[in-house]
C-alpha positions as CSV (number, residue, x, y, z in Angstrom):
1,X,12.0,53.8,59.3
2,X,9.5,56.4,58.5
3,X,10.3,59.9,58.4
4,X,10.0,63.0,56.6
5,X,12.4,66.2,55.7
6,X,10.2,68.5,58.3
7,X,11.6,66.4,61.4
8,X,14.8,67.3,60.4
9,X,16.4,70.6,61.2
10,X,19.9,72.1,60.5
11,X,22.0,74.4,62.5
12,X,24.0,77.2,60.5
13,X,27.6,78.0,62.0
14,X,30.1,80.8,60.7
15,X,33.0,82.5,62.8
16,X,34.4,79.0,64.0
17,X,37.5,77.6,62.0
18,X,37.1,73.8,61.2
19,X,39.3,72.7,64.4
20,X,36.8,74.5,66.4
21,X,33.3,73.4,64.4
22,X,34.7,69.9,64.5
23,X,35.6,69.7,67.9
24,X,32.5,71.2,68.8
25,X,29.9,68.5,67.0
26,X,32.0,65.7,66.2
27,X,30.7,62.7,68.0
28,X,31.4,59.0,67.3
29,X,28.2,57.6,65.0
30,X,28.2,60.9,63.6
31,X,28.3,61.4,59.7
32,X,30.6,63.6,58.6
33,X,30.6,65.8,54.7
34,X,32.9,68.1,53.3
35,X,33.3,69.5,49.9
36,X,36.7,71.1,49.0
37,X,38.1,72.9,46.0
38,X,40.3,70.4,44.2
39,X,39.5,69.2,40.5
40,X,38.1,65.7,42.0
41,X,36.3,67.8,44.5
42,X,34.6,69.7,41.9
43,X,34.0,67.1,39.3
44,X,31.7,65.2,42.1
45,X,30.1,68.4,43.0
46,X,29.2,69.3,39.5
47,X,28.3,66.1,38.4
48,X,25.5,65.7,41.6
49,X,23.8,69.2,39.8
50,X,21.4,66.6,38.6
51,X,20.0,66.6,41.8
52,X,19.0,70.0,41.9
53,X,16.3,71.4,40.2
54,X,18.2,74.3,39.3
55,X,21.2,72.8,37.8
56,X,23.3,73.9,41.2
57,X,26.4,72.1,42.2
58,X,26.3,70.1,45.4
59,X,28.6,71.8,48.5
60,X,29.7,67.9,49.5
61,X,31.9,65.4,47.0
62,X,33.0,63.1,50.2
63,X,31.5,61.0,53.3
64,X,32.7,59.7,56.4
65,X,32.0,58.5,60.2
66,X,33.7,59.7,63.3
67,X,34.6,57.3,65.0
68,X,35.6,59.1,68.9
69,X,38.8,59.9,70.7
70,X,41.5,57.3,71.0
71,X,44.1,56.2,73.5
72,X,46.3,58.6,72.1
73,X,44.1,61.4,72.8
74,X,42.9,62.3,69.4
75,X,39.8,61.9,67.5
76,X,39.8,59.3,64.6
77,X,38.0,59.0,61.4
78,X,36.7,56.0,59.2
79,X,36.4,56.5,55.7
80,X,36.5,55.4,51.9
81,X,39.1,57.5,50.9
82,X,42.2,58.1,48.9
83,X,45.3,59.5,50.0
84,X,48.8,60.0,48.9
85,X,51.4,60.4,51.7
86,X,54.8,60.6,50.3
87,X,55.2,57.9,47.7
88,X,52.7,55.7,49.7
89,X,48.9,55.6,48.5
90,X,46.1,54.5,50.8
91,X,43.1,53.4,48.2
92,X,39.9,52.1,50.3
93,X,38.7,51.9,53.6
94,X,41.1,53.5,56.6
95,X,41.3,55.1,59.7
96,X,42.1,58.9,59.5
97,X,42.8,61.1,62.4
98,X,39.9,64.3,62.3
99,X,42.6,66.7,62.4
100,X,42.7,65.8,58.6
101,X,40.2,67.9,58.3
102,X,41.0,71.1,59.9
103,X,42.7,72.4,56.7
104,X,40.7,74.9,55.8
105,X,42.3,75.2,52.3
106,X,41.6,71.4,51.3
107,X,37.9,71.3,53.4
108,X,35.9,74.7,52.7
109,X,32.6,73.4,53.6
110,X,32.0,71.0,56.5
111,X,29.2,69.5,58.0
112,X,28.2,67.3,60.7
113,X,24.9,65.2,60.9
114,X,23.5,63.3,64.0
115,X,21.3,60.8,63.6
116,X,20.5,60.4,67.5
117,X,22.3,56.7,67.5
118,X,22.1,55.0,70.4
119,X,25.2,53.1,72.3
120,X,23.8,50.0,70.5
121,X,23.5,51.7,67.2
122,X,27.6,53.1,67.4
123,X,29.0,49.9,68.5
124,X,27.5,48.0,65.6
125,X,28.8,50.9,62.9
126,X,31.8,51.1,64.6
127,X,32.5,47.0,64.4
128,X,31.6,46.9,60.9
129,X,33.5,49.6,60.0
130,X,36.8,48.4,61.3
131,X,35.9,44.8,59.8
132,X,36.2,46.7,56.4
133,X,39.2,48.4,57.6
134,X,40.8,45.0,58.6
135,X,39.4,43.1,55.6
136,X,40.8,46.3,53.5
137,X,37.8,47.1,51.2
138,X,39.1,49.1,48.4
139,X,37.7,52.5,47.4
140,X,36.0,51.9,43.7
141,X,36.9,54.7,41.0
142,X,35.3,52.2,38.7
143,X,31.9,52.4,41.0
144,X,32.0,55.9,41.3
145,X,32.2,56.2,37.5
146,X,29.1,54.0,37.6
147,X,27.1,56.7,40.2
148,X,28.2,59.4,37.5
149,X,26.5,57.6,35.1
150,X,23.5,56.9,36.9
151,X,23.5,60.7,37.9
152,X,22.4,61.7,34.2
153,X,19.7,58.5,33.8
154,X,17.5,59.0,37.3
155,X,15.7,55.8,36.3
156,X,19.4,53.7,37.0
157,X,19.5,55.7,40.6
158,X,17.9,52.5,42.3
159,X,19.6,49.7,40.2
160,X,22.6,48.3,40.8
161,X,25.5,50.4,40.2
162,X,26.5,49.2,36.5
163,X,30.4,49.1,37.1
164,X,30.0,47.1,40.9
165,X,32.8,45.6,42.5
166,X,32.7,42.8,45.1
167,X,34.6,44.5,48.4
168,X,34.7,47.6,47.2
169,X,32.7,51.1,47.8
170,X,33.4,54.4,47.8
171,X,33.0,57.0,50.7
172,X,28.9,57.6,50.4
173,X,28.2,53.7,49.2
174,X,30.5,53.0,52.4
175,X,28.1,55.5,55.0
176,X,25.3,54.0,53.5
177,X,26.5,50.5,54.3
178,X,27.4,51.0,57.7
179,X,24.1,52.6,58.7
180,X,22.1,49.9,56.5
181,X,23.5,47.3,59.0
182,X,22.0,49.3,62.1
183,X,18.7,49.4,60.8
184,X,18.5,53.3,59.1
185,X,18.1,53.6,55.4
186,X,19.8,56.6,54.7
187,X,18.3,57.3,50.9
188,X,15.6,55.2,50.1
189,X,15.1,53.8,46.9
190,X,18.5,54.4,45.5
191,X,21.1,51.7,45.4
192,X,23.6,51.8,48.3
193,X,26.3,51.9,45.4
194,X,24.7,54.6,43.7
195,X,24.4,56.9,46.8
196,X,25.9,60.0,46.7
197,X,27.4,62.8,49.5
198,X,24.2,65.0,48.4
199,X,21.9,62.2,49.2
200,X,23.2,61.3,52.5
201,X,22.8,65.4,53.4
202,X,19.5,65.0,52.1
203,X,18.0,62.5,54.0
204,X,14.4,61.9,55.2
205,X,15.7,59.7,58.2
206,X,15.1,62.5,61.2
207,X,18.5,64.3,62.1
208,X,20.1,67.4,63.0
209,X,22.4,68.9,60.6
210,X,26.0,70.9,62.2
211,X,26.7,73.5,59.0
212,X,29.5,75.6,58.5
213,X,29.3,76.8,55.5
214,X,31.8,79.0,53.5
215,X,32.2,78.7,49.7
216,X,30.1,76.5,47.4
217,X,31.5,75.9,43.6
218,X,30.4,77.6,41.4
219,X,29.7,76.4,37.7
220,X,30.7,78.5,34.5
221,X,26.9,79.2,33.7
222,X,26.0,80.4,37.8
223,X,29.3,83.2,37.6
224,X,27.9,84.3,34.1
225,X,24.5,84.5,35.5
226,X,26.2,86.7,38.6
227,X,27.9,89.1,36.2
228,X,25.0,89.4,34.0
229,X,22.7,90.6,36.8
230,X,25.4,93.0,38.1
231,X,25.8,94.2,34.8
232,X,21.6,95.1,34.5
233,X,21.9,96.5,37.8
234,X,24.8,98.9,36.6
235,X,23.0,100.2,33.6
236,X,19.8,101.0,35.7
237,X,21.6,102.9,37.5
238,X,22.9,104.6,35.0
239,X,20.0,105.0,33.1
């Protein structure tokens, strides 16, 4: 599907808590992105710096789809994901309910993207999703480690992922597979096992992007930068 980055356009939002940004843009079809402050949160953020020109950490480490409101009047998630609940472990692909994601503690950047997807377009992400679900597709620490690897050698970025798994993907590989069976290539030229959150926000494939943004990690080398300017500042004034 051709398409380039000037079609698309994002929307910034601040003063609305995640409950109320969610509830607000979350629409089945949609993609959802959040980046968080929890070691695995930052160890995907900081490795996707070799995206960025500038060395800067990514705001997103994880990827899902909403999926709409159910019969029991809340709005439900699909996702490559793992939780712990109690001494129970979900590891793969599962249904979440969005409220999830209204912890503001856990989630500290959300976005939303819509991609315009017809009736036609949902129904077929929504069926393969929940044939993942139902077939229980694992989520692949040993893929991920793969797209880490390909992170640091751009020229593996559109090979297969070198530790693949049959039925098995991780959240982004598991985005870019749903919308890869509607037709929409999501980040061209890069492996769907390979994709990362950072690509799927990057996408040439026209959208509109929901942001609420609040607090993007920081590496060691960006804070010393920080100081080191406020410390030049401080000493021209003085001087």
């Amino acid at each position: 599907m051709p398409a380039t980055s000037a079609e698309n356009q994002t929307i910034r939002l601040s003063n609305l808590s995640n409950e109320q940004f969610l509830k607000l843009h979350a629409h089945p079809g949609r993609i959802g992105l959040s980046g968080g402050l929890t070691l695995i949160d930052k160890a995907i953020c900081r490795a996707e710096r070799h995206l960025n020109e500038n060395d800067r950490w990514s705001l997103w480490s994880h990827a899902f789809i909403f999926q709409g409101t159910r019969a029991d009047g809340h709005h439900w998630v699909i996702e490559s994901d793992v939780q712990v609940h109690q001494k129970h472990i979900q590891l793969g692909v599962q249904e979440n309910r969005l409220s999830k994601y209204y912890d503001e503690k856990l989630y500290t950047n959300l976005a939303v993207l819509d991609f315009g997807l017809g009736q036609e377009h949902v129904a077929t992400l929504m069926c393969e999703a929940l044939e993942l679900v139902a077939s229980r597709a694992r989520y692949s620490v040993r893929e991920l480690l793969g797209t880490l690897i390909a992170l640091r050698h751009s020229e593996m970025r559109s090979q297969n992922n070198l530790l693949a798994r049959d039925a098995s993907m991780y959240c982004s590989a598991f985005v870019q597979h749903l919308f890869r069976k509607t037709g929409f290539e999501l980040a061209p030229g890069i492996d769907g096992k390979n994709t990362t959150p950072e690509d799927i926000s990057r996408s040439p494939v026209p959208h509109v992007t929901y942001l609420l943004e609040r607090q993007a990690p920081r590496s060691k080398i960006e804070e010393l930068r920080r100081r080191a300017k406020a410390r030049v500042r401080l000493l021209k004034r003085k001087v």
